[in-house]
C-alpha angles and dihedrals in degrees: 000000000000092000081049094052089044092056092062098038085058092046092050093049088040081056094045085049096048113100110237110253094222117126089157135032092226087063086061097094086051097046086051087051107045085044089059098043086060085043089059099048097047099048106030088225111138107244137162142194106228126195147176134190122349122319115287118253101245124151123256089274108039082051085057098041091056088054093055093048086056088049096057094039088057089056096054082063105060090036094060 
């Protein structure tokens, strides 16, 4: 269990680390949803993006600071 522990541990720090892939705010509905694809795959745990309506009009960096809010929601998950 502490290996274990270890592991995610790793893999939150390795999503904190990765540069957001976001060159545009209206990508921003298609890089949540790719990061919780591969949530999804790596830790088995049933998650969906779910929208409504067209994309939101943010700037560049309103657009990145609400991916990183879903990142580290998504590793309060885990986490918990």
């Amino acid at each position: 269990s502490l290996l274990r522990a270890e592991v995610v541990s790793l893999r939150e720090l390795m999503q904190q680390l990765q540069p957001v892939d976001l060159d545009a705010p209206h990508q921003i509905g298609d890089v949540l949803a790719s990061m919780i694809d591969r949530f999804r795959r790596d830790t088995g745990i049933a998650a969906t993006l779910a929208r409504r309506g067209a994309v939101p009009d943010l700037p560049l960096r309103a657009a990145h600071e609400v991916v990183r809010i879903v990142q580290e929601a998504l590793a309060n998950v885990r986490k918990h």
